[in-house]
Phi, psi and omega in degrees: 000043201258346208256158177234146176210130191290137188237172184069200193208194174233149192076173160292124186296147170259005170257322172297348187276279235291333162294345169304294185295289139031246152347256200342289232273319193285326186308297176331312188260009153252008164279292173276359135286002177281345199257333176296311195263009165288330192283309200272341136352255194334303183283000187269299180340298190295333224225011164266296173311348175274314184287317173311334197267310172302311177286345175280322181312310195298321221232344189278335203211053153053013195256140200242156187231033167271134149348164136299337163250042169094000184284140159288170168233000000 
């Protein structure tokens, strides 16, 4: 037991780097799909609500988009 024997280094692993970098880059790309669909949530939200808001109007006060031969346009 007379030998010492050094364990770890000095500097950077480039594999422990390049999994570092890794991480980094998927958190980045599951922030802003997270952000996407908070976004497109929200305008899918609005724009269900709008149409409904639309078809009550339409309907409170007769107004019809049919053609003259009775087709929609």
């Amino acid at each position: 037991m007379g030998k010492c024997i050094k364990t770890g280094g000095v500097g950077k692993s480039p594999a422990i780097e390049k999994i570092n970098r890794l991480s980094e880059l998927t958190s980045r790309i599951q922030a802003a799909s997270m952000l996407e669909k908070q976004a497109f949530e929200r305008q899918e939200e609005n724009a269900r609500r709008d149409l409904v808001r639309r078809r009550r109007i339409a309907e409170e006060f007769h107004i019809s988009f049919a053609g003259k031969d009775g087709d929609r346009k």
